[in-house]
C-alpha positions in Angstrom: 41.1 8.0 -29.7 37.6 8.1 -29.8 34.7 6.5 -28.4 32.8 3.4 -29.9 29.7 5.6 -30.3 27.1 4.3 -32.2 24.4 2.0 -30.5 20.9 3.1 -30.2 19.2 2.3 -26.5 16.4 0.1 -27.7 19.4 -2.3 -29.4 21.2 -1.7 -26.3 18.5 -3.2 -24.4 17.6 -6.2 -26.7 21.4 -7.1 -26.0 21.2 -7.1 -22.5 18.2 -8.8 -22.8 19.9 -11.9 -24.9 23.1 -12.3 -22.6 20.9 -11.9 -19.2 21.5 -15.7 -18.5 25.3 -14.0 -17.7 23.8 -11.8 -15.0 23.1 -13.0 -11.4 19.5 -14.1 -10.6 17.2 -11.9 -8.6 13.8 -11.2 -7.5 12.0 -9.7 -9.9 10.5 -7.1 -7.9 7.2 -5.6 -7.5 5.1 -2.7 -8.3 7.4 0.7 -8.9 6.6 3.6 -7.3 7.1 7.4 -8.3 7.6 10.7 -6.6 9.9 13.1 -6.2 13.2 11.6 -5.3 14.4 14.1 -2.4 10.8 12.7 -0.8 11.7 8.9 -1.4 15.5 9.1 -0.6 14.4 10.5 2.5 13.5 7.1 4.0 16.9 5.7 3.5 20.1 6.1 5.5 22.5 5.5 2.5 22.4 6.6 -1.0 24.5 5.0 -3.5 24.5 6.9 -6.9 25.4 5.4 -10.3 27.3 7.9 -12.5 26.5 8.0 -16.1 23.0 8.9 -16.8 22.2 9.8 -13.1 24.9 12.5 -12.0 26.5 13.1 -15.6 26.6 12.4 -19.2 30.1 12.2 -20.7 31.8 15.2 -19.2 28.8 17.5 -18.5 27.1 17.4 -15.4 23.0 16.5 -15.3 21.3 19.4 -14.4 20.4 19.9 -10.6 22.4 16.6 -9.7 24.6 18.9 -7.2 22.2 20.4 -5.4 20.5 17.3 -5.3 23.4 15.6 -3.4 24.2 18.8 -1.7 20.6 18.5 -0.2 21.0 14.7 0.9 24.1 15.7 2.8 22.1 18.7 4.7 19.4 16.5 5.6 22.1 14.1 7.0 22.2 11.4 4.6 25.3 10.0 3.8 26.0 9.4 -0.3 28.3 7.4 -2.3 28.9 6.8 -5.7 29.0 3.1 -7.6 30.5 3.4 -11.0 31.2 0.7 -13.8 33.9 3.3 -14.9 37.3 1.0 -15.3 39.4 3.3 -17.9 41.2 5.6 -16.2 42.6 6.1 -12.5 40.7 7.2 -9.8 42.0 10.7 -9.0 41.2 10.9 -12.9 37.3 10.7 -11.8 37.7 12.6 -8.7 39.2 15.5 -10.4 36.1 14.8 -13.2 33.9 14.9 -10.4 35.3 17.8 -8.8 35.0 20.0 -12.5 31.2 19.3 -12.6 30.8 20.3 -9.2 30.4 17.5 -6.9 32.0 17.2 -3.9 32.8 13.5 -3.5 35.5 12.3 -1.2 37.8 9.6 -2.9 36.1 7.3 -0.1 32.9 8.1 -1.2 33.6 6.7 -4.5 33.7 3.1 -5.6 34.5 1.4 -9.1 34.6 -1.4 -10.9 38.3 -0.5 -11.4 39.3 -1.1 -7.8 37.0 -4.5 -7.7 39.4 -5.4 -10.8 42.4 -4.3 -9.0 41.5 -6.7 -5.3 40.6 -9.6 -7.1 43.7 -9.8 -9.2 46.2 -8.9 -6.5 49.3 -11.0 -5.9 48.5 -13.1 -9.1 51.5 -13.3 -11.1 50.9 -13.2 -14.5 51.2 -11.6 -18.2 47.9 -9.5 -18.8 47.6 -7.9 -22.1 45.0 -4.7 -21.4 42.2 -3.1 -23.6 42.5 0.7 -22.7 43.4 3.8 -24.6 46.9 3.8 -24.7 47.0 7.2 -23.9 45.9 7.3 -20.7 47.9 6.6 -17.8 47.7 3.1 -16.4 47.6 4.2 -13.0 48.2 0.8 -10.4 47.8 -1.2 -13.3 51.6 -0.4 -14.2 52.8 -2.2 -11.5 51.3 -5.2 -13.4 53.1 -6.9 -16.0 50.4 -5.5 -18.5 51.0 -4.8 -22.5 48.3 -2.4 -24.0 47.0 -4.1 -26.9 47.1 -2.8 -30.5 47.7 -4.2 -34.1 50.3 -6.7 -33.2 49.0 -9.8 -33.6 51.9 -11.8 -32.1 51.5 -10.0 -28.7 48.3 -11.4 -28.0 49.4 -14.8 -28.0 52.1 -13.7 -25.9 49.8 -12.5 -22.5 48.5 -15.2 -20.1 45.5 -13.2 -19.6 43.3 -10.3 -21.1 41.9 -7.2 -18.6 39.6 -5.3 -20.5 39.0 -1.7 -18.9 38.7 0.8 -21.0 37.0 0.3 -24.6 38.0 4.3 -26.1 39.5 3.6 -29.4 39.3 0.1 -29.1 38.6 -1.3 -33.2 36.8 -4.4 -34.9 40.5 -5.5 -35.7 41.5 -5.9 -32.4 39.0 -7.1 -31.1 38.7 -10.0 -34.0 42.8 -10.4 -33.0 41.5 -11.0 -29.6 39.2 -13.1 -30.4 41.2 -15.6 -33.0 43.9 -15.6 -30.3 41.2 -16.7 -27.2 40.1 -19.6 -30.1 43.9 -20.7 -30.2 44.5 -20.8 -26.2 41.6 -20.4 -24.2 42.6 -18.0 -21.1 41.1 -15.6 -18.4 39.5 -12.9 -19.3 38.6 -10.2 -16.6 36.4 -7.4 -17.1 36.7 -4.0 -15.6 33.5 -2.7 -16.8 30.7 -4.6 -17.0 28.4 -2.4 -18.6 27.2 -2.7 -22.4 27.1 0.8 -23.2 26.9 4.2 -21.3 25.5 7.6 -22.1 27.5 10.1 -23.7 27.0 13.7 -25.2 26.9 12.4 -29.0 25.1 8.8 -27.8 25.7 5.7 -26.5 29.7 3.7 -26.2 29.7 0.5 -26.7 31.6 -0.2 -22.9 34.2 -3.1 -22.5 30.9 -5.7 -21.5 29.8 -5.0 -24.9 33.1 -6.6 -26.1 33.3 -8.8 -23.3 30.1 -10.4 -24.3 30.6 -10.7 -28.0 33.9 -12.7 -27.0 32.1 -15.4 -25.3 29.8 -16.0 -28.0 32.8 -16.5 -30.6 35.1 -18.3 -28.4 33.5 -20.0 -26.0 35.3 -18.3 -23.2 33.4 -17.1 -20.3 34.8 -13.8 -18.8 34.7 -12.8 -15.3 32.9 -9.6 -14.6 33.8 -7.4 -11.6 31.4 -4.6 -11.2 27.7 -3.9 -11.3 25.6 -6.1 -11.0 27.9 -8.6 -10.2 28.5 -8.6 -5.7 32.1 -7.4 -5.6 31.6 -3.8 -6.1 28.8 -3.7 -3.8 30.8 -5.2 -1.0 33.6 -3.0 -1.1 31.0 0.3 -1.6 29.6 -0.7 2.0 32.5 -1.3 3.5 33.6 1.9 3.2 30.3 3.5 4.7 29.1 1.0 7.5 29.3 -2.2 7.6 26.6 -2.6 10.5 23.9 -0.9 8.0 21.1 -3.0 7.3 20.8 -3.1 3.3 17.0 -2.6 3.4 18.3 1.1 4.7 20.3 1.6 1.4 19.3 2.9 -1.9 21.1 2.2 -5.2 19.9 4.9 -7.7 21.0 3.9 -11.5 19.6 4.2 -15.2 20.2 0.6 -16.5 17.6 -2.4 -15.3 20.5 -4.8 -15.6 23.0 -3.6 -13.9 22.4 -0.6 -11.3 18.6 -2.1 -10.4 19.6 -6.2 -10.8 22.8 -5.2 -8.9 21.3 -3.1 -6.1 18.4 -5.8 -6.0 20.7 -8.4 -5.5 22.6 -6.9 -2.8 19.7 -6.1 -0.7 19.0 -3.0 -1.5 16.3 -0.8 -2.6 16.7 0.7 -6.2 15.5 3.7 -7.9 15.9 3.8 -11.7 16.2 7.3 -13.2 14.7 7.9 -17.1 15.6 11.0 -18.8 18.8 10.4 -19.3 20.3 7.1 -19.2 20.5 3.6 -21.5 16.1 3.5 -21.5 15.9 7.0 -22.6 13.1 7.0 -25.8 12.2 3.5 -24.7 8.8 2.5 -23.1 9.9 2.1 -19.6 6.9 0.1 -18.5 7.4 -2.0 -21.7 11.3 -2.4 -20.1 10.6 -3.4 -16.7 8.5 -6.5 -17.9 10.5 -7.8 -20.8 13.0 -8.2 -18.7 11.6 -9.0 -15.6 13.3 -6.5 -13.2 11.6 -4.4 -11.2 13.0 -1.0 -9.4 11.2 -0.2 -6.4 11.1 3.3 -7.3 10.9 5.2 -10.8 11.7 8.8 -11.5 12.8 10.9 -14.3 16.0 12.5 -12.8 17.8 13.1 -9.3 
Protein backbone atom coordinates (compact mmCIF):
# COMPACT_ATOMS: atom_id res chain seq x y z
CA UNK A 1 0.00 0.00 0.00
CA UNK A 2 0.99 3.37 -0.48
CA UNK A 3 0.26 6.66 0.54
CA UNK A 4 -2.28 9.16 -1.23
CA UNK A 5 0.63 11.50 -1.91
CA UNK A 6 0.04 14.15 -4.13
CA UNK A 7 -1.46 17.47 -2.84
CA UNK A 8 0.57 20.63 -2.92
CA UNK A 9 0.25 22.88 0.55
CA UNK A 10 -1.13 25.96 -1.00
CA UNK A 11 -4.29 23.53 -2.34
CA UNK A 12 -4.11 22.04 0.98
CA UNK A 13 -4.85 25.24 2.50
CA UNK A 14 -7.49 26.55 0.05
CA UNK A 15 -9.35 23.21 1.15
CA UNK A 16 -9.31 23.83 4.61
CA UNK A 17 -10.12 27.18 3.94
CA UNK A 18 -13.57 26.08 1.97
CA UNK A 19 -14.78 23.39 4.63
CA UNK A 20 -13.75 25.76 7.76
CA UNK A 21 -17.64 26.23 8.47
CA UNK A 22 -16.98 22.31 9.72
CA UNK A 23 -14.37 23.45 12.31
CA UNK A 24 -15.30 24.82 15.77
CA UNK A 25 -15.41 28.62 16.17
CA UNK A 26 -12.70 30.54 17.90
CA UNK A 27 -11.12 33.71 18.58
CA UNK A 28 -9.18 34.79 16.05
CA UNK A 29 -6.28 35.77 17.93
CA UNK A 30 -3.99 38.64 17.90
CA UNK A 31 -0.65 39.79 16.95
CA UNK A 32 2.02 36.65 16.72
CA UNK A 33 5.11 36.85 18.22
CA UNK A 34 8.59 35.19 17.39
CA UNK A 35 11.67 34.05 19.22
CA UNK A 36 13.42 31.33 19.87
CA UNK A 37 11.06 28.60 21.13
CA UNK A 38 13.20 27.17 24.15
CA UNK A 39 12.83 31.14 25.31
CA UNK A 40 8.91 31.26 24.73
CA UNK A 41 8.12 27.64 26.00
CA UNK A 42 9.82 28.64 28.96
CA UNK A 43 6.82 30.58 30.30
CA UNK A 44 4.57 27.64 30.16
CA UNK A 45 4.11 24.73 32.53
CA UNK A 46 2.86 22.17 29.86
CA UNK A 47 3.90 21.65 26.38
CA UNK A 48 1.84 19.72 24.08
CA UNK A 49 3.59 18.87 20.69
CA UNK A 50 1.84 17.95 17.44
CA UNK A 51 3.74 15.24 15.52
CA UNK A 52 3.98 15.62 11.82
CA UNK A 53 5.82 18.64 10.74
CA UNK A 54 6.96 19.59 14.39
CA UNK A 55 8.84 16.44 15.78
CA UNK A 56 8.96 14.27 12.39
CA UNK A 57 8.22 14.00 8.85
CA UNK A 58 7.07 10.55 7.74
CA UNK A 59 9.57 8.29 9.47
CA UNK A 60 12.54 10.66 9.85
CA UNK A 61 12.97 12.66 12.72
CA UNK A 62 13.15 16.79 12.34
CA UNK A 63 16.42 17.75 13.13
CA UNK A 64 17.17 18.97 16.78
CA UNK A 65 13.44 18.04 17.86
CA UNK A 66 15.12 15.58 20.60
CA UNK A 67 17.22 17.76 22.20
CA UNK A 68 14.65 20.16 22.03
CA UNK A 69 12.31 18.08 24.26
CA UNK A 70 15.20 16.62 26.08
CA UNK A 71 15.90 20.30 27.13
CA UNK A 72 12.14 21.03 28.22
CA UNK A 73 12.37 18.05 30.49
CA UNK A 74 15.76 19.38 32.16
CA UNK A 75 14.35 22.62 32.73
CA UNK A 76 11.38 20.82 34.42
CA UNK A 77 8.69 21.14 31.97
CA UNK A 78 6.50 18.49 31.53
CA UNK A 79 5.75 17.50 27.51
CA UNK A 80 3.19 15.60 25.71
CA UNK A 81 2.34 14.76 22.41
CA UNK A 82 -1.22 15.44 20.53
CA UNK A 83 -1.40 13.52 17.30
CA UNK A 84 -4.26 13.27 14.58
CA UNK A 85 -2.42 9.83 13.80
CA UNK A 86 -5.57 7.11 13.76
CA UNK A 87 -3.96 4.20 11.49
CA UNK A 88 -2.12 2.08 13.35
CA UNK A 89 -1.97 1.05 17.24
CA UNK A 90 -0.38 2.89 19.69
CA UNK A 91 2.66 0.83 20.75
CA UNK A 92 3.08 1.11 16.72
CA UNK A 93 3.85 5.07 17.41
CA UNK A 94 5.65 4.50 20.59
CA UNK A 95 8.05 2.11 19.08
CA UNK A 96 8.12 4.93 15.94
CA UNK A 97 8.84 7.35 18.49
CA UNK A 98 11.28 5.46 20.26
CA UNK A 99 13.40 4.68 16.54
CA UNK A 100 13.77 8.52 16.03
CA UNK A 101 14.89 9.04 19.37
CA UNK A 102 12.29 10.41 21.56
CA UNK A 103 11.66 9.32 24.75
CA UNK A 104 7.83 9.53 25.21
CA UNK A 105 6.00 7.57 27.76
CA UNK A 106 2.79 5.83 26.29
CA UNK A 107 1.04 8.37 28.86
CA UNK A 108 2.67 11.12 27.40
CA UNK A 109 1.02 10.39 24.11
CA UNK A 110 -2.47 11.19 23.03
CA UNK A 111 -4.29 10.45 19.58
CA UNK A 112 -7.16 10.82 17.74
CA UNK A 113 -7.18 6.99 17.70
CA UNK A 114 -7.95 6.63 21.37
CA UNK A 115 -10.73 9.70 21.20
CA UNK A 116 -12.17 7.28 18.39
CA UNK A 117 -11.93 4.39 20.50
CA UNK A 118 -13.92 6.27 24.03
CA UNK A 119 -16.50 7.61 22.05
CA UNK A 120 -17.59 4.52 20.35
CA UNK A 121 -17.32 2.18 23.34
CA UNK A 122 -20.14 -0.15 24.20
CA UNK A 123 -21.95 0.75 20.98
CA UNK A 124 -22.99 -2.28 19.29
CA UNK A 125 -22.74 -2.10 15.79
CA UNK A 126 -21.35 -3.24 12.19
CA UNK A 127 -18.54 -0.72 11.27
CA UNK A 128 -16.88 -1.19 8.03
CA UNK A 129 -13.19 0.53 8.44
CA UNK A 130 -10.86 2.58 6.01
CA UNK A 131 -7.27 1.34 6.96
CA UNK A 132 -4.59 -0.49 5.19
CA UNK A 133 -5.50 -3.89 5.52
CA UNK A 134 -2.21 -4.76 6.39
CA UNK A 135 -1.77 -3.38 9.45
CA UNK A 136 -2.88 -4.75 12.55
CA UNK A 137 -6.22 -3.50 13.90
CA UNK A 138 -5.10 -3.34 17.29
CA UNK A 139 -8.55 -2.69 19.84
CA UNK A 140 -10.38 -2.09 16.90
CA UNK A 141 -10.65 -6.10 16.48
CA UNK A 142 -12.64 -6.45 19.21
CA UNK A 143 -15.18 -4.41 17.15
CA UNK A 144 -17.27 -6.05 14.69
CA UNK A 145 -15.26 -4.15 11.92
CA UNK A 146 -14.84 -5.27 8.06
CA UNK A 147 -11.79 -3.57 6.29
CA UNK A 148 -13.10 -2.16 3.21
CA UNK A 149 -11.97 -2.99 -0.32
CA UNK A 150 -13.59 -3.66 -3.81
CA UNK A 151 -16.55 -5.36 -2.69
CA UNK A 152 -19.31 -3.33 -3.26
CA UNK A 153 -21.90 -5.48 -1.52
CA UNK A 154 -20.08 -5.17 1.88
CA UNK A 155 -20.54 -1.59 2.17
CA UNK A 156 -24.10 -1.85 2.28
CA UNK A 157 -23.76 -4.41 4.66
CA UNK A 158 -21.89 -2.17 7.82
CA UNK A 159 -24.13 0.06 9.94
CA UNK A 160 -21.42 2.45 10.16
CA UNK A 161 -18.10 3.66 8.48
CA UNK A 162 -14.75 4.48 10.89
CA UNK A 163 -12.29 5.98 8.69
CA UNK A 164 -8.62 5.77 10.33
CA UNK A 165 -6.20 5.20 8.22
CA UNK A 166 -6.22 6.55 4.48
CA UNK A 167 -2.72 4.38 3.20
CA UNK A 168 -3.84 2.71 0.04
CA UNK A 169 -7.11 3.84 0.25
CA UNK A 170 -8.33 4.43 -3.91
CA UNK A 171 -10.91 6.81 -5.84
CA UNK A 172 -12.93 3.42 -6.24
CA UNK A 173 -13.52 2.90 -2.92
CA UNK A 174 -14.00 5.85 -1.88
CA UNK A 175 -16.77 6.55 -4.82
CA UNK A 176 -18.24 2.79 -3.38
CA UNK A 177 -18.44 4.61 -0.15
CA UNK A 178 -19.86 7.21 -1.28
CA UNK A 179 -22.82 5.71 -3.65
CA UNK A 180 -23.47 3.37 -0.68
CA UNK A 181 -23.85 6.65 2.03
CA UNK A 182 -26.34 8.09 -0.98
CA UNK A 183 -28.43 4.77 -0.72
CA UNK A 184 -28.56 4.66 3.32
CA UNK A 185 -27.44 7.54 5.07
CA UNK A 186 -25.32 6.28 8.30
CA UNK A 187 -22.63 7.46 10.81
CA UNK A 188 -19.60 8.16 9.79
CA UNK A 189 -16.71 8.62 12.40
CA UNK A 190 -13.42 9.99 11.67
CA UNK A 191 -10.21 9.01 13.28
CA UNK A 192 -8.10 11.59 11.73
CA UNK A 193 -9.30 14.74 11.21
CA UNK A 194 -6.58 16.20 9.44
CA UNK A 195 -6.62 16.97 5.45
CA UNK A 196 -3.15 16.08 4.76
CA UNK A 197 0.14 15.58 6.62
CA UNK A 198 3.78 15.95 5.73
CA UNK A 199 5.68 13.23 4.40
CA UNK A 200 9.23 12.61 2.95
CA UNK A 201 8.04 12.60 -0.85
CA UNK A 202 4.98 15.42 0.01
CA UNK A 203 1.89 15.76 1.35
CA UNK A 204 -1.06 12.49 2.08
CA UNK A 205 -4.24 13.23 1.52
CA UNK A 206 -5.31 12.03 5.48
CA UNK A 207 -8.79 10.37 6.21
CA UNK A 208 -10.47 14.30 6.73
CA UNK A 209 -9.49 14.75 3.24
CA UNK A 210 -11.92 11.88 2.36
CA UNK A 211 -14.09 12.59 5.19
CA UNK A 212 -14.77 15.92 3.76
CA UNK A 213 -15.32 15.13 0.13
CA UNK A 214 -18.06 12.68 1.51
CA UNK A 215 -20.19 15.22 2.90
CA UNK A 216 -20.18 17.25 -0.01
CA UNK A 217 -21.42 14.28 -2.26
CA UNK A 218 -23.76 12.72 0.15
CA UNK A 219 -25.01 14.99 2.34
CA UNK A 220 -23.75 13.14 5.37
CA UNK A 221 -22.07 15.00 8.03
CA UNK A 222 -19.27 13.03 9.71
CA UNK A 223 -18.14 13.24 13.21
CA UNK A 224 -14.61 14.14 13.73
CA UNK A 225 -12.66 13.12 16.88
CA UNK A 226 -9.31 14.75 17.02
CA UNK A 227 -7.75 18.03 16.57
CA UNK A 228 -9.25 20.70 16.53
CA UNK A 229 -12.30 19.20 17.54
CA UNK A 230 -12.37 19.20 22.12
CA UNK A 231 -12.21 15.39 22.65
CA UNK A 232 -8.56 14.93 22.17
CA UNK A 233 -7.73 17.80 24.17
CA UNK A 234 -9.63 16.57 27.06
CA UNK A 235 -8.25 13.35 27.38
CA UNK A 236 -4.41 14.89 26.63
CA UNK A 237 -4.94 16.98 30.05
CA UNK A 238 -6.26 14.54 31.87
CA UNK A 239 -3.48 12.57 31.69
CA UNK A 240 -1.08 15.54 32.90
CA UNK A 241 -3.15 17.62 35.49
CA UNK A 242 -6.23 18.25 35.56
CA UNK A 243 -5.84 21.31 38.06
CA UNK A 244 -3.60 23.12 35.34
CA UNK A 245 -4.92 26.25 34.25
CA UNK A 246 -5.00 26.12 30.27
CA UNK A 247 -3.52 29.63 29.98
CA UNK A 248 -0.24 27.62 31.48
CA UNK A 249 -0.31 25.14 28.41
CA UNK A 250 1.14 25.42 25.00
CA UNK A 251 -0.07 23.55 21.94
CA UNK A 252 2.87 23.61 19.34
CA UNK A 253 1.53 22.40 15.71
CA UNK A 254 2.10 23.28 11.84
CA UNK A 255 -1.48 23.51 10.60
CA UNK A 256 -3.71 26.92 11.44
CA UNK A 257 -6.80 24.70 11.40
CA UNK A 258 -6.25 22.22 13.46
CA UNK A 259 -3.21 22.26 16.01
CA UNK A 260 -3.59 26.44 16.44
CA UNK A 261 -7.87 26.48 16.06
CA UNK A 262 -7.68 23.39 18.31
CA UNK A 263 -5.21 24.59 21.02
CA UNK A 264 -7.04 28.10 20.68
CA UNK A 265 -10.19 26.66 21.47
CA UNK A 266 -9.21 24.73 24.37
CA UNK A 267 -7.66 27.53 26.09
CA UNK A 268 -4.43 27.30 25.31
CA UNK A 269 -1.66 29.19 23.96
CA UNK A 270 -0.40 27.99 20.41
CA UNK A 271 2.86 28.20 18.63
CA UNK A 272 2.74 27.32 14.93
CA UNK A 273 6.07 25.98 13.58
CA UNK A 274 6.94 26.81 9.52
CA UNK A 275 9.68 24.96 7.98
CA UNK A 276 8.32 22.00 7.82
CA UNK A 277 4.75 21.42 8.02
CA UNK A 278 1.22 21.92 5.74
CA UNK A 279 2.33 26.08 5.17
CA UNK A 280 5.75 25.22 4.20
CA UNK A 281 6.40 27.56 0.65
CA UNK A 282 3.31 29.48 1.55
CA UNK A 283 3.22 33.22 2.81
CA UNK A 284 2.59 32.57 6.33
CA UNK A 285 1.43 36.14 7.12
CA UNK A 286 -0.77 35.89 3.97
CA UNK A 287 -2.17 32.40 5.92
CA UNK A 288 -2.81 33.73 9.22
CA UNK A 289 -5.36 36.41 7.72
CA UNK A 290 -7.14 34.50 5.11
CA UNK A 291 -8.11 32.43 7.45
CA UNK A 292 -8.52 34.33 10.40
CA UNK A 293 -6.49 32.35 12.93
CA UNK A 294 -3.97 33.69 14.83
CA UNK A 295 -1.09 31.65 16.82
CA UNK A 296 0.25 33.47 19.58
CA UNK A 297 3.59 32.53 18.78
CA UNK A 298 5.49 31.88 15.27
CA UNK A 299 8.66 30.08 14.69
CA UNK A 300 10.44 28.18 12.07
CA UNK A 301 11.10 24.84 13.95
CA UNK A 302 11.25 23.33 17.68
Amino acid sequence: MTQNIGVDPQSAFARYLQIADRLPRTAAGGLAETGVFTDLAARFDLILFDAYGVLNVGETAIPGATDTIAALRAAGKAVGVVSNSAAYPKAHMMARYARLGFDFSASEVTTSREALTAHIAGLPCRWGVMINPAVDLGELATLNTTVLGDDAESYDAQDGFLLVGADGWTDRRQTLLEASLKRAPRPVLVGNPDLVAPRETGLSREPGWFAHRLADRTGVMPVFLGKPFGQVFDIALGRFNRALRPERVLMVGDTLHTDILGGAQAGFATALVTGYGALTGLDVTDAIAQAGLSPDFIVPNI
